[in-house]
N, C-alpha and C positions, 0 to 999 in steps of 0.2 A: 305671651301676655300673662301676667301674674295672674295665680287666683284669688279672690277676694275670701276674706275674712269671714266663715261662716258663724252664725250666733244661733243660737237653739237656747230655750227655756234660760237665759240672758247669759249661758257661756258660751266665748267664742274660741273657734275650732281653728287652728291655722294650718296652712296647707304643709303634710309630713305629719301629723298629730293625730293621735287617737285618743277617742273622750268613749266616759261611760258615763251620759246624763239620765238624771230622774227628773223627767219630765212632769212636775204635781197636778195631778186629776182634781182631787177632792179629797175630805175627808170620810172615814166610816161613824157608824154612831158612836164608835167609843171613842173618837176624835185622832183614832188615829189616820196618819196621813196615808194617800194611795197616791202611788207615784208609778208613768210608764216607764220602762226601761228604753233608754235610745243609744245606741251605737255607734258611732262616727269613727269613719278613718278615711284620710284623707293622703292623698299619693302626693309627691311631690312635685308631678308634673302637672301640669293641666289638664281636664279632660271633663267629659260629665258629671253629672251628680244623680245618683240612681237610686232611691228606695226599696229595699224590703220589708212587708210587714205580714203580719200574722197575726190569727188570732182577734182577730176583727167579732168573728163568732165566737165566741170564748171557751164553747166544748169542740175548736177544729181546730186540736195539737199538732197535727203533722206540720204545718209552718214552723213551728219555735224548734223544733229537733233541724228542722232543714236549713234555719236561719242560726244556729248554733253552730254545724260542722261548717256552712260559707265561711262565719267570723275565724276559726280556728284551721281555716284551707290556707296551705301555704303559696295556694295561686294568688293569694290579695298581696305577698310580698312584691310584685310588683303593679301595683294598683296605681292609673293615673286616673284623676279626679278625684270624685270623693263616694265614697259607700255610706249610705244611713240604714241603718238595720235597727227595727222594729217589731220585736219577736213577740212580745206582746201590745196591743192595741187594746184590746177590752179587758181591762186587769180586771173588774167587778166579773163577768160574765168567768174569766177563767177561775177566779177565787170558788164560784158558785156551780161550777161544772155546767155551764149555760151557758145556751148562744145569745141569751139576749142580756141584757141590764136590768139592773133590780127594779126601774120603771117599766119590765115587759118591752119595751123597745128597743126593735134592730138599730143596731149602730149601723149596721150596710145601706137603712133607707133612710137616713138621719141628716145626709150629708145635704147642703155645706152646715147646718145648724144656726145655733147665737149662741151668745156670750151669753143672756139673761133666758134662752130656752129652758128645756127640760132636758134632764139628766145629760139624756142622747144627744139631743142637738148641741149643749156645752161640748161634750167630747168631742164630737164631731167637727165642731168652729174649733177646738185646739189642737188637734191633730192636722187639719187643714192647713191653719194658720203656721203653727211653728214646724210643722214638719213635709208634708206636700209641698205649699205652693215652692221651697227650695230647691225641688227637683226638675228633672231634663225626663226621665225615666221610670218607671217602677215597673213592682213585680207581687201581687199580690197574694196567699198564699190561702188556699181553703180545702176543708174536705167535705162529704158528704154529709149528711146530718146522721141521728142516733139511728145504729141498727140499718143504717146504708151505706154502701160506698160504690167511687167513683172511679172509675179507668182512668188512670194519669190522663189527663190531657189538658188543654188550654185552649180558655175562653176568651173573645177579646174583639173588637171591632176589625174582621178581616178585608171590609171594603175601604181602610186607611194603609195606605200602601207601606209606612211605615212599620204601625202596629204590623202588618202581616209579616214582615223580613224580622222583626223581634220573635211573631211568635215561630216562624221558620226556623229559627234560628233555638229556638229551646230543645226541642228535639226530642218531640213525645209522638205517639202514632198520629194520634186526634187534635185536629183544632175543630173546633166549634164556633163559629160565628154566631157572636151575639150582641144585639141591640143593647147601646148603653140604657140603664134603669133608673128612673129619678130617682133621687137621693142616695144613691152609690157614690161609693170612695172611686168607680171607677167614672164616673160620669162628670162630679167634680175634677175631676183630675185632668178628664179631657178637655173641662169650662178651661183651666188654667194653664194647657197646652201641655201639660205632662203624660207623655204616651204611655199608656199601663198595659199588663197583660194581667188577667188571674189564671192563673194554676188550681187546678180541680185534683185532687188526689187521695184517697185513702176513706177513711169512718169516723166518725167524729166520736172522740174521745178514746181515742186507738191509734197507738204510732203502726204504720203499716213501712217495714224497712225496704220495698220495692219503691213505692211513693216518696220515700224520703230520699232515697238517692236516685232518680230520677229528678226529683228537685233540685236537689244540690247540684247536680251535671249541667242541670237546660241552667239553672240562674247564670253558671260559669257561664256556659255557650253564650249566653245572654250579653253577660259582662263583655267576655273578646268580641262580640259582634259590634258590642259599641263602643268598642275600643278601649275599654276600661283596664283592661287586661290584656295580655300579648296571643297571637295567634295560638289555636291548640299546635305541634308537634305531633299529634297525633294520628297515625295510617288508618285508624277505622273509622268505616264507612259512617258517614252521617244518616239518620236515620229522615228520612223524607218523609213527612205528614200527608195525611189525605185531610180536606177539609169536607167538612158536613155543614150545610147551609138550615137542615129543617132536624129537628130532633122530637121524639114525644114519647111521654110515660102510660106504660100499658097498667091498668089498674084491676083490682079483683075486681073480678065479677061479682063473689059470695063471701060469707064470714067466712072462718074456720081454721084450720091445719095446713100447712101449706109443705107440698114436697117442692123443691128447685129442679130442674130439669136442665138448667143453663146456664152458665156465669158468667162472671165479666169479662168481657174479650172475645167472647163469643158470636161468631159468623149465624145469624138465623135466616129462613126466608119466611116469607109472606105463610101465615097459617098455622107454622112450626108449634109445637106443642113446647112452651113455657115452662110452666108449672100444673101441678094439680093442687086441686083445697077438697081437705075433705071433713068430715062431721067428727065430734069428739069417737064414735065408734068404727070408724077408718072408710065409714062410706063415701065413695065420690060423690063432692057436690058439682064440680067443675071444672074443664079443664081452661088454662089459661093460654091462648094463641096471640102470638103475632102478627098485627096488624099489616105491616110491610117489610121487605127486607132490609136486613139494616145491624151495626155491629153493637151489642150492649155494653154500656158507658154507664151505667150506674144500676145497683139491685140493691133491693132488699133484701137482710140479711137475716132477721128472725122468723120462725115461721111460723106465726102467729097473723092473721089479717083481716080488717074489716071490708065488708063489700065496700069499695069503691077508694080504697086506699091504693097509692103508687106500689107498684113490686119495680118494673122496671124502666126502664131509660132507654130507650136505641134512638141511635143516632143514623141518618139514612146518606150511604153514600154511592154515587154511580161506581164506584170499584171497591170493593168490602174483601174482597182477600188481597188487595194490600194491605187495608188494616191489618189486618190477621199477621202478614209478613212482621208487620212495625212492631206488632208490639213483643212476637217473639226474639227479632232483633234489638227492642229494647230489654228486654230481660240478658242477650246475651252480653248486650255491649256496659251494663254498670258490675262492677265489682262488686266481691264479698264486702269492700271496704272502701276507706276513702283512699287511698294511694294511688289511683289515676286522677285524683283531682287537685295532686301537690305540684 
């Protein structure tokens, strides 16, 4: 069956074609134009239509580097269906090294918006419109906020038996089940039958090169699972995720100085000693324990902290040294480079 004629921001895409569209946002005040960047390539054959995008939070770079080397992966030479790549999403919030819009408002809880909203909600109804509702699939791309980050892994509704063989198929330690959230890109997306994953990876305003090829690998994995692309070729072992149903951020106890005692990826159990905080003169104010056992999925990274601020993230699973396994297997299975993903 032919594929039909796709049209974005009023050009249309024919199947075999590749477009580089500026999708027009808005104006800035000195009237110049702000336009998204969108990417289309389109296989010959038939098959799905699958979205990347990034940049949604406009200081969480690691998407646009991982949606960069996809577009220049010699695996899309044989691409059936069609790729939309969207590397950036919040051109205002990236301009401004911010996760949000110059109205203060998340694009992430914006979604579906209006045409006659506010800043957000406009975004939000044109990215919806011209570029989601076209899709079969996605993949959405974020990292930790400033001065945190996040243990590769992938967040995503795992009691949809679909979503779960996408996010199986990415191939990071961690899935994390999570509840869609009103006014998410991921929530709409689910309203319009488009199955998404998000990808969790790296610090926000920091390329982290472990994060970024880890991305680029699971999106590939991503793409041959759905057929987008041909079987991998390849004899090493697929890395098998453990999933975590319950997750929660251990926060300061006190102000102060903060030593790390733990990082990310890191196996703790119930009690384990954290961190310490201590007073501008090195005295202990307090030491920081964990609540239950469980693998850490996101830290704070400066050490600096106010009483009752997040430092860290654990995610709780009935077997935690498989984690431990996954993720030293995913360190060993990405290359220095991209040349297993040609």
């Amino acid at each position: 069956m032919p594929q039909k004629t796709l049209t974005i921001a009023g050009v249309d895409i024919l199947p075999g074609e590749t477009q580089k569209i500026e999708l027009p946002v808005g104006r800035l005040y000195t009237d110049a134009a702000i336009s998204m960047p969108v990417y289309v390539k389109r296989g010959k054959r038939s098959g799905p239509v699958m979205l990347v995008s990034a940049a949604i939070h406009g200081d969480e770079l690691n998407g646009i580097e991982i949606i960069q080397r996809l577009i220049h992966s010699k695996a899309l030479n044989t691409l059936r269906g069609t790729l939309i790549a969207v590397p950036v999403v919040n051109v205002y919030g990236v301009i401004n090294h911010s996760r949000y819009l110059p109205d203060r408002r998340d694009l992430n809880r914006s979604f579906p918006g209006s045409k006659k909203g506010s800043l957000a909600a406009r975004m939000a109804n044109l990215f919806l419109e011209e570029i989601v509702s076209k899709c079969d699939y996605g993949i959405d791309f974020h990292t930790g906020a400033i001065h945190r980050s996040n243990l590769p892994q992938i967040r995503a509704n795992l009691d949809d038996e679909e979503t779960n063989a996408m996010a199986h198929a990415f191939g990071v330690p961690v899935l994390l089940n999570s509840n869609l959230r009103d006014g998410s890109l991921r929530q709409c997306a689910d309203d319009l039958g488009v199955t998404m994953l998000l990808y969790e990876a790296g610090e926000a305003l920091r390329y982290d090169e472990l994060s970024i090829r880890a991305g680029v690998r699971g999106t590939i994995n991503v793409m041959r699972h759905l057929g987008l692309l041909s079987k991998s070729r390849s004899r090493k072992q697929a890395i098998e995720p453990v999933t975590a149903r319950t997750s929660s951020w251990i926060r300061a106890t006190d102000s102060g100085f903060v030593q790390f005692h733990k990082e990310l990826g890191d196996h703790v159990q119930e009690g384990e000693r954290l961190a310490t905080i201590r007073d501008p003169y090195g005295d202990l104010l307090d030491i920081v324990n964990s609540r239950y056992e469980g693998i850490i999925i996101g830290k704070q990274n400066i050490p600096l902290v106010q009483e009752g601020e997040a430092m860290y993230h654990i995610a709780y699973f009935k077997q935690p040294d498989d984690v431990v396994e996954g993720i030293e297997q995913l360190q060993d299975l990405l290359p220095p480079d991209d040349t297993a993903l040609s």
